[in-house]
C-alpha positions in Angstrom: -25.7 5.1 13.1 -24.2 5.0 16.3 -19.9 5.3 16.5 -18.1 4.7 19.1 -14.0 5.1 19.3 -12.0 2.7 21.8 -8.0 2.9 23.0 -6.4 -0.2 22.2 -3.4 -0.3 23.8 -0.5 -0.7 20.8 -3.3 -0.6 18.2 -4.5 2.8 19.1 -8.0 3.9 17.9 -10.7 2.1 16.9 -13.6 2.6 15.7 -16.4 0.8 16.2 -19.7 1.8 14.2 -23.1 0.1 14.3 -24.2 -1.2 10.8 -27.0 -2.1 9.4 -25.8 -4.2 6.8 -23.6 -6.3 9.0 -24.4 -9.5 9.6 -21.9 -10.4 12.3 -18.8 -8.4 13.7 -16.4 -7.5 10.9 -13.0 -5.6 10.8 -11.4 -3.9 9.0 -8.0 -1.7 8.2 -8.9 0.9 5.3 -6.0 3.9 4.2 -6.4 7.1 6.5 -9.8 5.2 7.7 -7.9 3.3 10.3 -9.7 0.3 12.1 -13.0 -0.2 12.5 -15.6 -3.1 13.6 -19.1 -2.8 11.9 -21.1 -3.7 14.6 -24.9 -5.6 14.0 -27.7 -4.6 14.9 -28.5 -6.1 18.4 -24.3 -6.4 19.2 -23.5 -4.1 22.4 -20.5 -2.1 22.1 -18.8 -3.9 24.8 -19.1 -7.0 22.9 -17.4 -5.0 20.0 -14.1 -3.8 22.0 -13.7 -7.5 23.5 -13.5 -8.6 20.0 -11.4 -5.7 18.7 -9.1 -6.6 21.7 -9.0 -10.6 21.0 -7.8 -9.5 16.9 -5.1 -7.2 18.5 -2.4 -9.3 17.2 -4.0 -9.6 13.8 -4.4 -6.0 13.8 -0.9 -5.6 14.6 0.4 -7.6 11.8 -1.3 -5.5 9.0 -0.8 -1.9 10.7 2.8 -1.4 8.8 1.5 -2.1 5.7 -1.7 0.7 6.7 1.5 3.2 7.2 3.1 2.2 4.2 0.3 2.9 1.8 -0.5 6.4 3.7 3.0 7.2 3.3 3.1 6.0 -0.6 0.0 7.6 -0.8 1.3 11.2 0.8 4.3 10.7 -1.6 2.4 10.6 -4.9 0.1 13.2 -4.2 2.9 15.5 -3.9 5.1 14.1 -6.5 2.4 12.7 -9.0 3.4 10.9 -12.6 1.4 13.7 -14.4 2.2 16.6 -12.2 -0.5 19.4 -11.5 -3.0 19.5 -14.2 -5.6 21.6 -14.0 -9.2 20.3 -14.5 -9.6 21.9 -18.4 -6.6 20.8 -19.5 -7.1 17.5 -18.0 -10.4 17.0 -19.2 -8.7 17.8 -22.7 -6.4 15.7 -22.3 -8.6 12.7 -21.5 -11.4 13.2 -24.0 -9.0 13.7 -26.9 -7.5 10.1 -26.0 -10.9 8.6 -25.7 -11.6 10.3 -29.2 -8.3 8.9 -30.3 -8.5 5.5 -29.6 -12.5 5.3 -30.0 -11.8 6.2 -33.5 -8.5 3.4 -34.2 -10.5 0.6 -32.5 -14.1 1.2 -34.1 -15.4 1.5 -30.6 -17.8 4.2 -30.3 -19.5 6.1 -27.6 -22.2 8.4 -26.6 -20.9 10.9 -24.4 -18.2 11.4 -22.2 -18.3 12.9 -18.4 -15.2 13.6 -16.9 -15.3 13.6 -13.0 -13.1 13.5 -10.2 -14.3 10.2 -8.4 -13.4 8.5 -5.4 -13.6 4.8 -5.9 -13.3 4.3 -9.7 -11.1 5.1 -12.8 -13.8 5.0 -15.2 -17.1 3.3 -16.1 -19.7 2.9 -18.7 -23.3 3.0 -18.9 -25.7 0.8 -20.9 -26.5 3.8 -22.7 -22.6 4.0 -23.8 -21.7 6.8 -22.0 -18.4 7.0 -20.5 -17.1 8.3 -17.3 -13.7 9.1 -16.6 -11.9 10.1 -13.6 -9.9 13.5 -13.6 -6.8 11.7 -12.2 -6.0 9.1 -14.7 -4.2 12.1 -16.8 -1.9 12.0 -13.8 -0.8 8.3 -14.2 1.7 7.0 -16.8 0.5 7.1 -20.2 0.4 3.3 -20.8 -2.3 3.2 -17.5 -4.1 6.1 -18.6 -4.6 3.8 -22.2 -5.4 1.2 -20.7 -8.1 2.8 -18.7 -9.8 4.1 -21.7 -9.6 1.5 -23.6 -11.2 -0.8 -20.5 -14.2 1.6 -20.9 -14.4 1.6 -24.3 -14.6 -1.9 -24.4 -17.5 -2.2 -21.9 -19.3 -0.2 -24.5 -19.7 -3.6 -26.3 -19.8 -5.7 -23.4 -21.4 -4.4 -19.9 -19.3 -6.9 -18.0 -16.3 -8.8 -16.7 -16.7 -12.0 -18.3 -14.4 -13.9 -20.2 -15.8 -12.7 -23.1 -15.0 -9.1 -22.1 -11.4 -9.7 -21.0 -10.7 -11.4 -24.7 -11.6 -8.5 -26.5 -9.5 -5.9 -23.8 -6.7 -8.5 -24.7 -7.3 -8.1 -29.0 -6.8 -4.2 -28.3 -4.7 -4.3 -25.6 -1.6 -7.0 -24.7 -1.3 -8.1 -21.4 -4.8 -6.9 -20.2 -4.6 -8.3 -16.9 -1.1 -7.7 -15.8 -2.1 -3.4 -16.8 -5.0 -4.1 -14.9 -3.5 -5.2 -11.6 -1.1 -2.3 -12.1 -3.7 -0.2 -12.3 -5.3 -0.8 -8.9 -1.6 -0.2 -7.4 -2.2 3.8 -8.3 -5.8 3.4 -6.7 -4.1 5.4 -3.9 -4.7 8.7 -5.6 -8.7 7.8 -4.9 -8.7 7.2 -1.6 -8.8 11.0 -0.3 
């Protein structure tokens, strides 16, 4: 993949990166990623920049919010909710939960994998196995829960359907609204 990174003058850098998933010219504004146009396959360079430029306002209007989350995100990582845990003792932590609230719900599981992962709190395979990421024993305990029991759940159903959410909502109240709060910690994922 070609990459190329431009001067924007009051934007600063941008990258622009050839892609061959991209369909047309996309940008974007990603945490300590900065901007960047995914460029298609058969789009010159040139005809990347002059777009970049013609979005320099719009780019402009979302850069303070970029900043913000950095900063937020530089804050909690040296001040996080859980403090510095180390790996064992986190993994204890988490798998004595799952064990916990596996065994009060009747929701069992195969095995349990606990990982430090970049994009995700947790998943579940078909297979039941659960993964859980490191960092959810550094969030508030009513989070950390809540991300467990969202896995444990998916051990009876694979999938985000309404069906899915009714059960989270018999085992845990206000599903949704813990959910969105959640994703406002997914900052601790994005290094």
């Amino acid at each position: 993949m070609k990459k190329k990174k431009v001067l924007i003058s009051g934007v600063g850098e941008v990258l622009l990166e050839q892609s061959i998933r991209a369909k047309h010219m996309n940008l974007s504004i990603r945490p300590f990623r900065g901007v960047r146009v995914a460029v298609p396959k058969g789009v010159s360079f040139a005809s990347a920049e002059a777009f970049a430029r013609s979005r320099s306002q719009w780019i402009l209007k979302h850069l303070p919010k970029l900043q913000a989350i950095e900063k937020e995100a530089a804050r909690r990582q040296n001040d996080p909710p859980g403090g510095n845990i180390d790996r064992k003792t986190g993994r204890r932590i988490l798998v004595q939960r799952l064990n916990e609230l596996s065994e009060k719900h009747g929701l069992p599981y195969n095995r349990v994998f606990v990982k430090n992962q970049k994009t995700r709190w947790g998943s579940c395979s078909e297979k039941k196995n659960i993964n859980l990421n490191i960092n959810l024993v550094r969030l508030p305990r009513a989070l950390m829960d809540y991300a467990i029991m969202h896995e444990l759940v998916h051990t009876q159903i694979l999938n985000h359907s309404s069906q899915f959410w009714a059960l989270l909502e018999k085992f845990v109240k206000n599903a949704r609204l813990l959910d969105r709060e959640l994703q406002q910690y997914s900052l601790f994922l994005i290094r």
